[in-house]
N, C-alpha and C positions, 0 to 999 in steps of 0.2 A: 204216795204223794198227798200232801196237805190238802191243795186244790188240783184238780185234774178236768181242762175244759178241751173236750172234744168234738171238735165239727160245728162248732155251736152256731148257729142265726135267729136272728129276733127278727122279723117283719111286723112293723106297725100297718095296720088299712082303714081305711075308712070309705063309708060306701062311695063308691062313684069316684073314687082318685086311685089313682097305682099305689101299691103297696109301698112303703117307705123300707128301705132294707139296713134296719141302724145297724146290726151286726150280718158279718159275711162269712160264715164258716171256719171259724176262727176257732185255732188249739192251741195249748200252752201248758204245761205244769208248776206248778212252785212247789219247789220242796221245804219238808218242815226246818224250821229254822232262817230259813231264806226272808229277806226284806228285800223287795222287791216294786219297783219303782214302775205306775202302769200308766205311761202317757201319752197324750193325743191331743188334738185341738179340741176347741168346743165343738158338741154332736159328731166327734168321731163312734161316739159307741162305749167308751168306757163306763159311764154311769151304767148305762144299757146292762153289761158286762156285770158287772157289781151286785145290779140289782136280782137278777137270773142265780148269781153266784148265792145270794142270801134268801133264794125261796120268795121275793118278793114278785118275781116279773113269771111269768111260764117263759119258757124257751119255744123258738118255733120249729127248731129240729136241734139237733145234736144232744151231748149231755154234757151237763156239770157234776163231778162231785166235788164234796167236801169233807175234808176226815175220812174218808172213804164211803160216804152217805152218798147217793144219788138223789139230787137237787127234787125230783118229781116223784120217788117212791117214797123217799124219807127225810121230807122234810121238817119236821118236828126234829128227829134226829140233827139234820144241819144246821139247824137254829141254836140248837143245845152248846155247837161242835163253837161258833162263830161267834166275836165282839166286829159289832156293823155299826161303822160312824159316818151317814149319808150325807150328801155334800147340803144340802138344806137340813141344817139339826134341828128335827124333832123335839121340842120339850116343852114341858108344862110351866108356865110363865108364873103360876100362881104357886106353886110349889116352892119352899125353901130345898136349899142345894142338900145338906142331908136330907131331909124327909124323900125327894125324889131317887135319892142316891138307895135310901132304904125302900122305896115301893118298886126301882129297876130289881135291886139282890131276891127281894119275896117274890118277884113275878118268875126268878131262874131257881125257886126252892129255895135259897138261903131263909136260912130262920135263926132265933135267939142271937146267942152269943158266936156264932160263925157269921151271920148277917153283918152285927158289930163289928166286929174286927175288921170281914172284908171293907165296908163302906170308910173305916178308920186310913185302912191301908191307902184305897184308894183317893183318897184327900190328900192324904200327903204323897202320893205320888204325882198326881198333878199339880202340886199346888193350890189346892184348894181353902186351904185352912183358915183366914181371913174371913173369907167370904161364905164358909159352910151355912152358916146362920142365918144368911141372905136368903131374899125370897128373887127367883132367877131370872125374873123378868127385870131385877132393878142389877144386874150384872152385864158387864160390856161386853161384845160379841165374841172377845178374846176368851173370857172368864166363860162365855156360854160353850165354847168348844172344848173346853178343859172339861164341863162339866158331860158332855156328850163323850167324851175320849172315855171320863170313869164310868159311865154306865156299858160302854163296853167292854169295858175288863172287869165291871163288875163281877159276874158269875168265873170268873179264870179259864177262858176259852182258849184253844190249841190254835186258832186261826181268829186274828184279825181281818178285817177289809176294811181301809181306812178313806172315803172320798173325800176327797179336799180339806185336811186334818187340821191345817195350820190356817185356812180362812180367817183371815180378820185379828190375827196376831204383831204383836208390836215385834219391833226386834229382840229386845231381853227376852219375849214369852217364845219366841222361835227358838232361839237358843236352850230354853227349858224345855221345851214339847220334844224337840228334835233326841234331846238325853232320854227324856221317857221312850219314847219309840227305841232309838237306840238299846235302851238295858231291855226294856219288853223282848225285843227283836234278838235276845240271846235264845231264849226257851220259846216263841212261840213263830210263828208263819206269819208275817207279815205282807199284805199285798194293798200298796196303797195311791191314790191319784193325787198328781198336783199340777199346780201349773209352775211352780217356783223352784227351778235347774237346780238350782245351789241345794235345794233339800237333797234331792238324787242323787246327787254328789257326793255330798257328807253323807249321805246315811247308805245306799245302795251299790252292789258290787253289780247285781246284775239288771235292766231295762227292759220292757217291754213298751212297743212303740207302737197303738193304734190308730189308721187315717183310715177315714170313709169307709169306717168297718172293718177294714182287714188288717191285718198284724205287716206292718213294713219293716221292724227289727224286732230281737231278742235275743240279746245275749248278755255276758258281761261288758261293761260301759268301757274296758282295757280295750276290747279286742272293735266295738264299735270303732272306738275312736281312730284305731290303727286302719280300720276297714273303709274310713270315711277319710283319710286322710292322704289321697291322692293330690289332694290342688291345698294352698292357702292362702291367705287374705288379710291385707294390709287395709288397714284405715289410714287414707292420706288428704290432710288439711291444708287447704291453701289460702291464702289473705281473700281470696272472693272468689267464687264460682267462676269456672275459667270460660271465656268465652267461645273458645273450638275445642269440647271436650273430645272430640276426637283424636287428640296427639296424645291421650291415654292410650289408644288401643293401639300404638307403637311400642309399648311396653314387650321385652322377649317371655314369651310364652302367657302373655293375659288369656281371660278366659272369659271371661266377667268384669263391666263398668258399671256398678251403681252407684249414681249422687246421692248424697243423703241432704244436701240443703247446707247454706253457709258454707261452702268451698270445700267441703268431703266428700271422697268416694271410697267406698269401696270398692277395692280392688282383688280382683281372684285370679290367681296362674294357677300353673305346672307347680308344683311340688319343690320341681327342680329346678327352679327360677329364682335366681334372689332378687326378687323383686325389690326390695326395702332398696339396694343400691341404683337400680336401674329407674326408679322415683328419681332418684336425687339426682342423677344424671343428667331425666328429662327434664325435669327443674332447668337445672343449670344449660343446659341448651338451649329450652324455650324461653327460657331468662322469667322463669314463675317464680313465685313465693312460695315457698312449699313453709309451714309453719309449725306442722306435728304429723309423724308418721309411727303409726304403731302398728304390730304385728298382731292378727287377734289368733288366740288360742284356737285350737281343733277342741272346742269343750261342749258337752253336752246340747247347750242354747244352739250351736252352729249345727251339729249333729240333727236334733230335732229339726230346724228349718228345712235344714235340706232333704229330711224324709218326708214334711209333711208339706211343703210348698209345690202348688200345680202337681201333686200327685196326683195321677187319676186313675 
């Protein structure tokens, strides 16, 4: 295995308060070759995770390796093995974007004409080529992540960990970052956080979902969605928020009424409920305005909520 995280817990303390327990005993493997999508709310533990993974944090029991290096005997080794893009990038503001791109490759051994090339490649991989010349304090947050993504790949590491890769990206530079991970994600082990569904989407086959420390799924995103998909959920809009929301919950097999504000709710059954007609029915009973009714996909965003809401 690329990454191999076993039994692993972090307990943050400080004197005189209870121990904070950001990770909970949490396992997982990714295999080489695998892009892998590692998501959670904010302070579920994933940075946490990340950072244990790249020799930055100690663990407070279990183990990590990496490459097959363990995290606390050989760490020099897993630093060597890893490209680590942390979700606050790191970088020298006074530095031009080559120069820094050439002080990352010297500090992982590269020298001369292998240095070159590498820093070359990696420019145009990310798109950097405009802006090399720049000194990176005067480049936009988009152009700074581009610039943290190359000194990851600088040295040509078997294992990424990407924390919040696409931070502060336009649409067109999403659309390019996402191809680079994608071609990267042929030959190397990808394991990356975001908070943006559609990345995970497009780029990953399989999910790993952590809340309040612990792993609430992991698999591939096919078999989630089949697994999660006992009930569904219509968005239904009406001319103004109705005033006895209650003659929703007459609906055959509801489950769930949330208003969302200006005369929608969501709406969640049975599976086995066509709901969509039995709206339009109460409509026409209750003599409502019904104005827009849409059926929302079982997709990722729906998946995530329902693992990570009043989990406890």
């Amino acid at each position: 295995m690329s990454i191999a995280v076993k039994n692993l817990t972090k307990l943050y303390t400080r004197p005189g308060t209870t121990a904070q327990r950001a990770v909970d005993g949490i396992s997982f493997t990714v295999q080489p070759g695998e892009i892998v999508g590692f998501l959670g709310p904010n302070g579920a533990g994933k940075s946490t995770t990340m950072k244990i993974a790249t020799g930055y944090l100690p663990p407070t029991d279990g183990t990590v390796e990496v490459n097959g290096f363990d995290v606390r005997t050989h760490s020099l080794d897993v630093r060597r093995s890893l490209g680590y893009l942390p979700e606050h990038n790191p970088l020298y503001l006074d530095m031009y974007v080559k120069e820094f791109l050439q002080f990352a490759g010297a500090l992982h051994g590269l020298r001369g004409a292998v240095l070159r090339q590498r820093v070359s490649e990696m420019i145009e991989l990310v798109g950097l080529g405009l802006e090399q010349r720049k000194k990176i304090g005067q480049l936009s947050k988009g152009y700074r992540q581009r610039v943290g993504l190359a000194q990851a790949l600088i040295h040509n590491p078997p294992v990424l960990i990407l924390d919040e890769p696409t931070t502060g990206l336009d649409p067109n530079q999403l659309t390019e970052i996402r191809q680079v991970i994608r071609t990267i994600g042929r030959e190397k082990t990808v394991l990356f956080s975001t908070h943006i569904m559609q990345e995970v989407e497009a780029l990953c086959n399989r999910v790993i979902i952590i809340n309040r420390g612990r792993i609430v799924a992991d698999g591939l995103l096919s078999d989630l969605q089949a697994i999660s998909g006992d009930s569904l959920a219509v968005i239904a809009e009406f001319e103004q928020d109705l005033i006895d929301e209650t003659v929703l919950n007459e609906l055959p097999g509801i489950q769930e009424v949330e208003a969302l504000g200006e005369g929608r709710y969501r709406l969640t059954a049975d599976k086995n409920s066509d709901l969509r007609a039995a709206v339009f029915r109460l409509a026409a009973d209750k003599k409502l305005t019904l104005v827009g009714l849409k059926q929302q996909e079982n997709n990722l965003e729906g998946i995530f909520k329902q693992l990570t809401m009043n989990n406890e």
